[in-house]
Backbone as ProteinMPNN parsed JSONL, in Angstrom:
{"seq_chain_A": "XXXXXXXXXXXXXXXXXXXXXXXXXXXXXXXXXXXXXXXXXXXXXXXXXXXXXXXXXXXXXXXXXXXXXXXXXXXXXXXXXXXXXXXXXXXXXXXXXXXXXXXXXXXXXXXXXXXXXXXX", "coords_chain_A": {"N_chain_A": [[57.282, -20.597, 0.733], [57.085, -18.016, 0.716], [55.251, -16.736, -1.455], [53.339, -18.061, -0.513], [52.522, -16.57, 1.757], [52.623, -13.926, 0.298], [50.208, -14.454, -1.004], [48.041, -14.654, 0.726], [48.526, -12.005, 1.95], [47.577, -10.314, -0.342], [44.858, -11.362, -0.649], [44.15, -10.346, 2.16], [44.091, -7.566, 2.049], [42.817, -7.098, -0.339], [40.222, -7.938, 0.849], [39.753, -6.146, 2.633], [39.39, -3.466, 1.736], [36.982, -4.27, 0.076], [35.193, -4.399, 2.207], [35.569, -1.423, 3.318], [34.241, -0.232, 0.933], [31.756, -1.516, 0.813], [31.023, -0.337, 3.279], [31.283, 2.077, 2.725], [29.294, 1.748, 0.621], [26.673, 1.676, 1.798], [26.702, 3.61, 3.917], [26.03, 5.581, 2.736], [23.433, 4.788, 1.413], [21.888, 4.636, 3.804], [21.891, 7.45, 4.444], [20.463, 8.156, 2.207], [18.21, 7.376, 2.82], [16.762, 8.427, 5.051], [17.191, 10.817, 4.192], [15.35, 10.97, 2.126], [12.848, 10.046, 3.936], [12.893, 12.471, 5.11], [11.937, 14.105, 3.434], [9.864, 13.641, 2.389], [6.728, 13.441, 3.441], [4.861, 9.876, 5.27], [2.622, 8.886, 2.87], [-0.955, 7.7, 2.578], [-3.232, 5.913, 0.942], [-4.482, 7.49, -0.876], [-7.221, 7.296, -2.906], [-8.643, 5.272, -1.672], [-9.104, 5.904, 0.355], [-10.717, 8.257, 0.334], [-13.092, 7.213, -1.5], [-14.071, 5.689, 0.873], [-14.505, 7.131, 2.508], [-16.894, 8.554, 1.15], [-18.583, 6.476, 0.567], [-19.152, 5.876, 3.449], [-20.696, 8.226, 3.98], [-22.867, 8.348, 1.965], [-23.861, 5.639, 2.071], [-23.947, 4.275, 4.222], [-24.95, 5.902, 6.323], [-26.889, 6.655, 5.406], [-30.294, 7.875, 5.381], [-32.135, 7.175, 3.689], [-33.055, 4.967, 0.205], [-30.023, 4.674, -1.612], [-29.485, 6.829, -3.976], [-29.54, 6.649, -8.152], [-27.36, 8.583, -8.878], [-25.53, 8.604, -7.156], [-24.914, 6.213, -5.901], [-23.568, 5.791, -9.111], [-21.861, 7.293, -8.458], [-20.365, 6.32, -6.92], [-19.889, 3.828, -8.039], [-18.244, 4.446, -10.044], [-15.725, 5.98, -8.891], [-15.201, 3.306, -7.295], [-14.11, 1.961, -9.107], [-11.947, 3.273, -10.092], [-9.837, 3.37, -8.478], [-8.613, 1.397, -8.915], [-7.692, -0.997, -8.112], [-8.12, -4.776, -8.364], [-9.46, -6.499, -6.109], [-10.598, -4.868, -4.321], [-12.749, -4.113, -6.348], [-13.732, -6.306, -7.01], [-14.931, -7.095, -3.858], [-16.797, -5.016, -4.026], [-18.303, -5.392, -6.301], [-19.485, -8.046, -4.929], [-20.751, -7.087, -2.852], [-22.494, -4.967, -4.245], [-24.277, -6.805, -5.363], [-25.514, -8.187, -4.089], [-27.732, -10.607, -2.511], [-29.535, -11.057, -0.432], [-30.436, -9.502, 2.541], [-28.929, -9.8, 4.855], [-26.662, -11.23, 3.694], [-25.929, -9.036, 2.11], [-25.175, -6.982, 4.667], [-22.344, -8.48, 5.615], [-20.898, -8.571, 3.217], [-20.65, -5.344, 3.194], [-19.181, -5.484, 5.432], [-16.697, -6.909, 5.203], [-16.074, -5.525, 2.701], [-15.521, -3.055, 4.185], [-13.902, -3.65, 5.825], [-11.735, -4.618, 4.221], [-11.336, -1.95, 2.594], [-10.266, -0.631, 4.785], [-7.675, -1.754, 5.28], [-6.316, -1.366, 2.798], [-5.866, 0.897, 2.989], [-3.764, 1.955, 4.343], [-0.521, 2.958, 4.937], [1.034, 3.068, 1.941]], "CA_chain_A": [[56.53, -20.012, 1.803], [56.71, -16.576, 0.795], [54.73, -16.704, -2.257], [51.865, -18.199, 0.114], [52.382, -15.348, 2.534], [52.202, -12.796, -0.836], [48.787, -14.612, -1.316], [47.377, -13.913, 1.974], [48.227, -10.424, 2.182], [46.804, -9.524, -1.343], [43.454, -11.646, -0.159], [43.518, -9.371, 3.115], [43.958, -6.395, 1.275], [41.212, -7.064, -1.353], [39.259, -7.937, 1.904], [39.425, -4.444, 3.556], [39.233, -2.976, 0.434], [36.162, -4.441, -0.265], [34.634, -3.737, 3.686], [35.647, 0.205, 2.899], [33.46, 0.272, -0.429], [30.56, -1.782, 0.852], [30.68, 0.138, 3.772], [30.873, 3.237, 2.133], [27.872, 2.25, 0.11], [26.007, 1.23, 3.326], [26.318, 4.68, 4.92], [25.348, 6.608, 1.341], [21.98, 4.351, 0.974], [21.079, 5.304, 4.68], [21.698, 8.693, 4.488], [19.285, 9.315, 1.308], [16.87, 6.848, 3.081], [16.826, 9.445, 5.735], [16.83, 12.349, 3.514], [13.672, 10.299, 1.444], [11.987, 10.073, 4.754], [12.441, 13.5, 5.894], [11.379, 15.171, 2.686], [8.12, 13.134, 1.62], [5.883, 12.13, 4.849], [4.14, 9.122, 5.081], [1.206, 9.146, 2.38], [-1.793, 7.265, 2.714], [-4.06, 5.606, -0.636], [-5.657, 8.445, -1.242], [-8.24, 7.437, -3.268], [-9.282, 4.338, -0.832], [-9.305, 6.739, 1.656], [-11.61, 9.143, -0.596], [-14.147, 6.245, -1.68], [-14.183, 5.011, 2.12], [-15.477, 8.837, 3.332], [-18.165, 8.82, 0.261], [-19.149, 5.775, 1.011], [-20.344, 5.953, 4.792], [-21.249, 9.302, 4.048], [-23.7, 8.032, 0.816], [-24.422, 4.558, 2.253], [-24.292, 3.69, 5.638], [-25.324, 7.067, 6.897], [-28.029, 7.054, 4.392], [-31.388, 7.488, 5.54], [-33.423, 6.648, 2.539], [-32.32, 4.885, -0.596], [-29.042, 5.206, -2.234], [-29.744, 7.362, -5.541], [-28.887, 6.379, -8.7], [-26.61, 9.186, -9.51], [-24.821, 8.224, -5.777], [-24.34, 4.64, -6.859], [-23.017, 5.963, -10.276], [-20.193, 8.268, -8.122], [-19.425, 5.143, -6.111], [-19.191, 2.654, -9.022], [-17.073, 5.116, -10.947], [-14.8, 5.935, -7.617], [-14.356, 2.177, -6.981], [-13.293, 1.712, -10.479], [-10.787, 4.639, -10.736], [-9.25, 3.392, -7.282], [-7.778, 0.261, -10.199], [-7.703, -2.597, -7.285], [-9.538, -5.992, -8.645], [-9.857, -7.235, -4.644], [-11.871, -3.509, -4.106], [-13.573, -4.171, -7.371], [-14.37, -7.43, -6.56], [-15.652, -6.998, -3.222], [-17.55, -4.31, -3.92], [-19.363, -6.033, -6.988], [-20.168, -8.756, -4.342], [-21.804, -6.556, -1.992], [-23.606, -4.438, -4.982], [-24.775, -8.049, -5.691], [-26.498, -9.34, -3.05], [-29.489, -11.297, -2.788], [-30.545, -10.452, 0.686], [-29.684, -8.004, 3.41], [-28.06, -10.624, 5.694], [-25.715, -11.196, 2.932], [-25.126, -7.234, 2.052], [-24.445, -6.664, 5.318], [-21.526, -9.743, 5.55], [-20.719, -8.357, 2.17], [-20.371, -4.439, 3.523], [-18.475, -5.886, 6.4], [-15.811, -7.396, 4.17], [-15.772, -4.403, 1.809], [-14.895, -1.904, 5.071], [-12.255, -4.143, 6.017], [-10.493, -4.653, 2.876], [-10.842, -0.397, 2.502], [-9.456, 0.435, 5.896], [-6.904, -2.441, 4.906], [-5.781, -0.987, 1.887], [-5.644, 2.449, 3.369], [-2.468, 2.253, 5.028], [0.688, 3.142, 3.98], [1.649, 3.16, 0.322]], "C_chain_A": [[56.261, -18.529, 1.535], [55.62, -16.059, -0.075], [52.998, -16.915, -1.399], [51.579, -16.93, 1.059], [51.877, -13.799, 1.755], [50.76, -12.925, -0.854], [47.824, -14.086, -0.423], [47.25, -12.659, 2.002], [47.441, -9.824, 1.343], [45.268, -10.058, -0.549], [43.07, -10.443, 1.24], [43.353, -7.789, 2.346], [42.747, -5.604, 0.254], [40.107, -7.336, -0.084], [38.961, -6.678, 2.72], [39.156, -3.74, 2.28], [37.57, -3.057, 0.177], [35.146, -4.213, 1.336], [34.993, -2.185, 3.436], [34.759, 0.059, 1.741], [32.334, -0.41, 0.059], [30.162, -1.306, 2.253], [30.414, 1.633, 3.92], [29.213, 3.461, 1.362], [26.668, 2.349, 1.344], [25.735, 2.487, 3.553], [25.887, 5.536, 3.62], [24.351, 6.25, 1.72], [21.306, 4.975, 2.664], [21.1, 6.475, 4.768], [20.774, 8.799, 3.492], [18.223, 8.335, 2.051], [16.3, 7.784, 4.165], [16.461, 10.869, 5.115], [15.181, 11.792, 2.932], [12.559, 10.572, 2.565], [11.994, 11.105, 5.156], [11.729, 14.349, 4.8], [9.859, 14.511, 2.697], [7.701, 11.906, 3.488], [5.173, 10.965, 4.448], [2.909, 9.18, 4.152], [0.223, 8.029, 2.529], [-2.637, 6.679, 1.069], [-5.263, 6.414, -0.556], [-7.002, 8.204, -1.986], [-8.837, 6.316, -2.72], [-9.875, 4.834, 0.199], [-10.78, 7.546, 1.173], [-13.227, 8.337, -0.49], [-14.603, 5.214, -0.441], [-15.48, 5.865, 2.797], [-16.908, 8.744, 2.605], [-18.482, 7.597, 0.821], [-19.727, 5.144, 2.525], [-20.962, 7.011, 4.876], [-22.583, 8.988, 3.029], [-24.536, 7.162, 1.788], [-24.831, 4.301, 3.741], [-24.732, 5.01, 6.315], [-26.763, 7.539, 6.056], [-29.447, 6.507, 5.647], [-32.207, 7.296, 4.783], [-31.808, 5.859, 1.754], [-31.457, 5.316, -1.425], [-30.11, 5.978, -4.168], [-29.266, 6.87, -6.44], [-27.29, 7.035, -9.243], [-25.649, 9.083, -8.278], [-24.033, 6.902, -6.475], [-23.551, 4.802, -8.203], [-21.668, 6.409, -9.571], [-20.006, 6.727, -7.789], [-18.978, 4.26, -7.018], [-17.862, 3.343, -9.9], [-15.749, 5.13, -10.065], [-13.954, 4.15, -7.47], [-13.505, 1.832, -7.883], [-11.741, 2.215, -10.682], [-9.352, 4.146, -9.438], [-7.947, 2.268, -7.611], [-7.23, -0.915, -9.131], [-8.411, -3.384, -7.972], [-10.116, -5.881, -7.156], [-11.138, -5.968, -4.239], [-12.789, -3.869, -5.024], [-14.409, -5.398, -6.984], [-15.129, -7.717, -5.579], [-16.866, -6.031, -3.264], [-18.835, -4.76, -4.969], [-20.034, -7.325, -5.695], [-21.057, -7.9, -3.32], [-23.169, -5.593, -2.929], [-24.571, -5.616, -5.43], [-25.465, -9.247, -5.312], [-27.519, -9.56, -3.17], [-30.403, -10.825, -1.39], [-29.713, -9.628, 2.039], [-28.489, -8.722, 4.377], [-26.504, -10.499, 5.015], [-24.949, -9.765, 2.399], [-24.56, -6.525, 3.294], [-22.912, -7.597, 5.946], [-20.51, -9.053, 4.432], [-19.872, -6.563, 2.841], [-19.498, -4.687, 4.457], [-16.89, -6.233, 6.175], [-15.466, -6.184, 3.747], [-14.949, -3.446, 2.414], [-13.707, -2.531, 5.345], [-11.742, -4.165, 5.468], [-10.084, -2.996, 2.465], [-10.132, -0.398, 4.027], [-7.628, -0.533, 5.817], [-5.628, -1.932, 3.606], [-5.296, 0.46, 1.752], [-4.378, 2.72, 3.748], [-1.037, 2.316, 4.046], [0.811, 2.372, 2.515], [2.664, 2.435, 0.745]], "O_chain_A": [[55.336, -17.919, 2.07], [55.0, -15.07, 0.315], [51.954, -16.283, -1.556], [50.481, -16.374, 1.063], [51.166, -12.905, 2.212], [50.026, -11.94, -0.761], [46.96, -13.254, -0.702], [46.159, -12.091, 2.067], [46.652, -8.962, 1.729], [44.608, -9.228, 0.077], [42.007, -9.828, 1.326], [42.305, -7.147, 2.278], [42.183, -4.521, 0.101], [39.025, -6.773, -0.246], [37.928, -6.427, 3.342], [37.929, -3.642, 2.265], [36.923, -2.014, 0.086], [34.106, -3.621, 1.046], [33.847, -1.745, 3.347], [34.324, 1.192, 1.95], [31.407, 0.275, -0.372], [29.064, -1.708, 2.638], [29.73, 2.257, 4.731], [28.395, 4.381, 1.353], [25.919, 3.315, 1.494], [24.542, 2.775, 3.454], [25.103, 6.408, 3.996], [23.828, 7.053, 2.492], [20.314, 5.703, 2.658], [20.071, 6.857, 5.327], [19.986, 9.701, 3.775], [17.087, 8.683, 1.726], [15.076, 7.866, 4.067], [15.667, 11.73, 5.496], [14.103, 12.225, 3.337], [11.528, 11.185, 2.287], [10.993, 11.24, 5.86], [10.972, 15.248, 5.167], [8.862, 15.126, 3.075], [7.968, 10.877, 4.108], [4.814, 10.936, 3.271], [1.943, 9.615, 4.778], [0.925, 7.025, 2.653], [-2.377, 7.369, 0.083], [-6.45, 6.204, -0.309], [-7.928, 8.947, -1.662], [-9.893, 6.142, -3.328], [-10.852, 4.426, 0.828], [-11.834, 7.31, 1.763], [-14.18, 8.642, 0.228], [-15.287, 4.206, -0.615], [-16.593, 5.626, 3.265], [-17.948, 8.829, 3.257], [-18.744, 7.806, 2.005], [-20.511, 4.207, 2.673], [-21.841, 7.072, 5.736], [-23.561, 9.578, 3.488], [-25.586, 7.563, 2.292], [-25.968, 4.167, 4.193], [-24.844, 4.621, 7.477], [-27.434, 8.565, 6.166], [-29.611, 5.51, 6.35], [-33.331, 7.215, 5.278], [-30.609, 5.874, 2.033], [-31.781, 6.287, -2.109], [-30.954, 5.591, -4.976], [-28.228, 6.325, -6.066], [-26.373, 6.407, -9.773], [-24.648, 9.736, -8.574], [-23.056, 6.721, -7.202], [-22.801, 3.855, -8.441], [-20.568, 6.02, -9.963], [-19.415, 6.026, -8.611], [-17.819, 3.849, -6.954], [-16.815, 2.805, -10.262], [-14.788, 4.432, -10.39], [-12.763, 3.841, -7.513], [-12.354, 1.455, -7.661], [-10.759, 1.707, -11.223], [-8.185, 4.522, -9.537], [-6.86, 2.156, -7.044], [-6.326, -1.669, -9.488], [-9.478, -2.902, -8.352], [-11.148, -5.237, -6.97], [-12.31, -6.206, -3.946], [-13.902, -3.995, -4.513], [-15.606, -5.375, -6.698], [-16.065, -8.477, -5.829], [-17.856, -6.263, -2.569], [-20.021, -4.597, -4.686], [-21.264, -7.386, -5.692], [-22.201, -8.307, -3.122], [-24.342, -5.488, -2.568], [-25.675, -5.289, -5.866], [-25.8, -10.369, -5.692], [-28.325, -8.906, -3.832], [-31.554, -10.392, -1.336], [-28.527, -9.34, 2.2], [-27.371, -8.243, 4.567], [-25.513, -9.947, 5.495], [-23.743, -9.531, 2.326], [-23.688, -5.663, 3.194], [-22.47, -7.066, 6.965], [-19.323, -8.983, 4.748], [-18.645, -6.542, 2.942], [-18.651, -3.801, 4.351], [-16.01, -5.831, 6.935], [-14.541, -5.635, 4.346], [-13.981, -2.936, 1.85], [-12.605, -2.024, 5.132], [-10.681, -3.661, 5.834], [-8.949, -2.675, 2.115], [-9.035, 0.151, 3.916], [-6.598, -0.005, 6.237], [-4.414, -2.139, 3.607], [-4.644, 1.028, 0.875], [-3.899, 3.811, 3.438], [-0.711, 1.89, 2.938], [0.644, 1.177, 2.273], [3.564, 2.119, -0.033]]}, "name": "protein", "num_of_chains": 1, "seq": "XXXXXXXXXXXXXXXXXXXXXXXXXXXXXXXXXXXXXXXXXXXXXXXXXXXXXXXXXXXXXXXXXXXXXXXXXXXXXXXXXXXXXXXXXXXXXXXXXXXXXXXXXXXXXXXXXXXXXXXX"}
């Protein structure tokens, strides 16, 4: 009997033991998650954000036709921004056949940018 009683105690022992060290790590990881969050604010996808502004400022605010050297910033911008799903939507809306469809197409495109805008 005593030998089983030895067993127990070491098992409790290694059991608090091990509640002190994983509750030690516990309160470390929230304190730097705390420090993380107080040094660096929330950032935003800056360059979704960027190629969102140019593009209602270029396009949808456009009163004549887009320029070519407009369309060149924007294709370069979408590019640099290194999403496919942006890339991709945005070739479908540069790719339309008729306005119905470019605007369906632009519709899509804004949602997936204001989508992709949010927190990092």
């Amino acid at each position: 009997m005593k030998k089983e009683n030895l067993i127990i105690v070491i098992l409790v022992i290694l059991l608090v033991i091990s509640n002190v060290f994983w509750s030690f790590s516990y309160s470390k990881l929230k304190i730097a998650l705390k420090t993380q969050k107080a040094v660096s604010p929330p950032q935003f996808n800056e360059k979704v954000l960027n190629f969102l502004s140019l593009f209602i400022k270029k396009v949808l605010k456009a009163e004549k036709e887009v320029d070519f050297e407009t369309r060149l910033k924007l294709e370069n911008d979408v590019r640099e921004i290194g999403d496919k799903e942006i890339l991709d939507q945005w070739n479908k809306f540069v790719n339309s056949q008729t306005e119905t469809e470019a605007q369906q197409n632009v519709k899509d495109l804004l949602e997936l940018l204001v989508n992709k805008i949010k927190l990092k």
